[in-house]
TIVOMAR-884213 format. One line per field, with one value per residue (C-alpha): x, y, z. Coordinates in Angstrom, 1 decimal, padded with zeros to 4 digits. Example, Ala and Ser with C-alpha at 12.3 -4.5 7.8 and 13.67 -1.06 7.14 Angstrom:
<sites>
c1	c(012.3/013.7)
c2	c(-004.5/-001.1)
c3	c(007.8/007.1)
</sites>
This chain:
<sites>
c1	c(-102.5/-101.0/-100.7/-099.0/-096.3/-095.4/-095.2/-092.5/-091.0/-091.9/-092.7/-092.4/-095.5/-097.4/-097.5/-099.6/-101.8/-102.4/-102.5/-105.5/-107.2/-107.0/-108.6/-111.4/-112.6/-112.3/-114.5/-116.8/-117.1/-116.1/-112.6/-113.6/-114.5/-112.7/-111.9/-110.5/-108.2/-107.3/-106.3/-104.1/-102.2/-101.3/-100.4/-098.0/-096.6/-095.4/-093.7/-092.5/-090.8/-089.2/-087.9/-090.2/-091.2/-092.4/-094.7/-096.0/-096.3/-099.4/-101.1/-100.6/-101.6/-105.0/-106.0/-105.4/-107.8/-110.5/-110.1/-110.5/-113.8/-115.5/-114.6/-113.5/-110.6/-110.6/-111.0/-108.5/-107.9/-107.5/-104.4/-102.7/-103.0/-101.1/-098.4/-098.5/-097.4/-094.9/-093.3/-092.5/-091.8/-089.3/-087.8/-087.2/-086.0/-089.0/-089.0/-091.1/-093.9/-093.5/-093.1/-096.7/-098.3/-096.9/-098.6/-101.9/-101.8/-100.6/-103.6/-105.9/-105.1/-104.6/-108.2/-109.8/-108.0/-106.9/-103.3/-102.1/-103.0/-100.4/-101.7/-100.4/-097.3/-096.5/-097.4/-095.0/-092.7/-092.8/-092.4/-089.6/-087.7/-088.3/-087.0/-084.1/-083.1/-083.1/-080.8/-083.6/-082.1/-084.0/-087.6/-087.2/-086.2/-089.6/-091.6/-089.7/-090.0/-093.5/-094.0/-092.1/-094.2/-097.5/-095.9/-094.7/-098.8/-100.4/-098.2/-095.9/-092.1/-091.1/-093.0/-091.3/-092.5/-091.0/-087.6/-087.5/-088.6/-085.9/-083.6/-085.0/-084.3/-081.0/-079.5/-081.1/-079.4/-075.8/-076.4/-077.1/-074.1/-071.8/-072.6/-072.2/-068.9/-067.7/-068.3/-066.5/-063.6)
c2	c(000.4/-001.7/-004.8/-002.1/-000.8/-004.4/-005.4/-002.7/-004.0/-000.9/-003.1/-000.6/001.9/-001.5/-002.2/000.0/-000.1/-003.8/-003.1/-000.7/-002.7/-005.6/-003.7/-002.0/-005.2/-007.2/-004.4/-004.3/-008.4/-009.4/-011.2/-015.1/-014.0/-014.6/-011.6/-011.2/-013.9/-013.0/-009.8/-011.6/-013.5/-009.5/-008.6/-011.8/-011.7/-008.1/-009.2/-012.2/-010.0/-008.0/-011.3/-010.5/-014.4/-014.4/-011.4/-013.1/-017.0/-016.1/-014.5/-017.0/-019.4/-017.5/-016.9/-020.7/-021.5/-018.9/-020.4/-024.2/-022.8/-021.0/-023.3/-026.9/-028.6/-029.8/-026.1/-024.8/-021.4/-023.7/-025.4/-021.5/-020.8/-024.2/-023.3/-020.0/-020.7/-023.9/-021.3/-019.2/-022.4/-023.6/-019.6/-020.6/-024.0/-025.4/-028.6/-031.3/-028.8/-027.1/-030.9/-031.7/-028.6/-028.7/-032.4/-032.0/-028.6/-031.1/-033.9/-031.1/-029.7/-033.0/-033.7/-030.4/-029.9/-033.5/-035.0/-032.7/-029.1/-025.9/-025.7/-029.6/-028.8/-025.4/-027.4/-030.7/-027.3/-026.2/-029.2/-030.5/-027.2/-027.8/-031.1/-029.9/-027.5/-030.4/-032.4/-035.1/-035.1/-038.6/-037.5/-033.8/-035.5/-037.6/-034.2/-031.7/-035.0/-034.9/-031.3/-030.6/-033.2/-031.6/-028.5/-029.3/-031.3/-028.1/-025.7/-027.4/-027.3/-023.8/-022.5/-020.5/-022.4/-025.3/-023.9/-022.7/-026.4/-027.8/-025.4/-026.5/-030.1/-029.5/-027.9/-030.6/-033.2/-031.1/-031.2/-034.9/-035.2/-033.6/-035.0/-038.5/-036.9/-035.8/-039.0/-041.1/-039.1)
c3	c(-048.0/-045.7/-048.0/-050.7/-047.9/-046.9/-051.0/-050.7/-047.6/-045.5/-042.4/-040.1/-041.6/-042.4/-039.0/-037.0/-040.0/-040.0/-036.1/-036.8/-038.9/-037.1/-033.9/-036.0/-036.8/-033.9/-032.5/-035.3/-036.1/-032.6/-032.1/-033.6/-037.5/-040.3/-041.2/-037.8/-038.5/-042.1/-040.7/-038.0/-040.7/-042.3/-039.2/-038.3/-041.5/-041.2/-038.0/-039.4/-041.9/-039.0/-037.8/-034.4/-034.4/-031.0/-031.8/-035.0/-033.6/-031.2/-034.5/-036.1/-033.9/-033.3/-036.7/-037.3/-034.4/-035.6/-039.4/-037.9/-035.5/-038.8/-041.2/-040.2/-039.9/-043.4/-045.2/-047.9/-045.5/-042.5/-044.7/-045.9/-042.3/-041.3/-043.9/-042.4/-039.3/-040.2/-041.9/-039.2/-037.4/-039.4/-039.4/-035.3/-036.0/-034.5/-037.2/-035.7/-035.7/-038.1/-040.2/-038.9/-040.0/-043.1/-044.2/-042.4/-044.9/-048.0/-047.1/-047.1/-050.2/-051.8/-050.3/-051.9/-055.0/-055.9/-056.1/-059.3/-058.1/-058.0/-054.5/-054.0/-055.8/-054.0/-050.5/-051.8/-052.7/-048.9/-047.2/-049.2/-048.5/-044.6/-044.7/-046.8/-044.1/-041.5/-043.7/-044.8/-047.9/-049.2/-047.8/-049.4/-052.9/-053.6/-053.0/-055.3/-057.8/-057.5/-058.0/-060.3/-062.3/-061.5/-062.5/-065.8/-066.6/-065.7/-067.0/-069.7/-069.7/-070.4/-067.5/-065.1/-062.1/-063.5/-063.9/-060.4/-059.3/-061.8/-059.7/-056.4/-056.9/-058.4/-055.4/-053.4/-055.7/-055.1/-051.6/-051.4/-053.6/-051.8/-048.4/-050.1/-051.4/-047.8/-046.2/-048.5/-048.4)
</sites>
């Protein structure tokens, strides 16, 4: 219910559900499972949502720690809860971290799923649009480059995630443009 109240961006009655949850099973699996710390990342996304970052930060943060203990540094879960939380780093401007959590994510999932995955191209997506919003115009250009080709070998050129990476790199491209633009002028 809580996942279907948040889809509908009812944070507020997704909250103390995902609260609930979370305490049921930290009482029933103890507070280090993974299913405590999948429930962390609902809760700490709900907040993150709310814009309560400082709530949701420690959540994240813990679940990550649970995910590394249970399943290794190296696991695909250990990487979504790294992008997890650079998100919400990045939301409080909180780059350099946020940059180093985002590539130990994309050399895991290169790792696991091999260098022309959606998961590599949706991780390439992420942190090109965190170095984008720091200005790092030339560094965020390579990665949309590179996934927008992995998106258009695995799913062809009509593809809707292709067009929103065609999009992606376009604005980039503007943005580079017009910086070039306003320093020549």
């Amino acid at each position: 219910m809580a996942v279907l109240l948040q889809n509908q961006a009812k944070y507020d009655e997704a909250e103390p559900l995902c609260r609930c949850a979370l305490a049921t099973l930290e009482t029933v699996y103890g507070p280090e499972h993974p299913d405590v710390a999948s429930s962390l990342n609902k809760l700490a996304n709900v907040l993150q949502n709310q814009a309560k970052y400082d709530e949701a930060e420690p959540l994240y943060r813990r679940a990550l720690v649970i995910r590394e203990a249970a399943q290794g540094p190296d696991h695909p879960e250990v990487a979504t809860a790294r992008i997890a939380l650079a998100d919400l780093l990045e939301k409080q401007a909180k780059y350099d971290e946020a940059e180093l959590l985002s590539r130990r994510a994309l050399t895991t999932l290169e790792a696991v799923h091999g260098p022309d995955h959606p998961y590599v191209a949706s991780s390439l997506k992420s942190l090109a649009n965190l170095l984008k919003n720091q200005a790092k115009y030339g560094d965020a250009e390579p990665l949309y480059r590179r996934a927008l080709a992995i998106l258009e070998a695995v799913h062809g050129p009509d593809h809707p995630d292709v067009a929103f990476s065609l999009n992606e790199l376009a604005n980039l491209l503007e943005k580079k443009k017009y910086i070039k633009r306003s320093r020549t002028s």
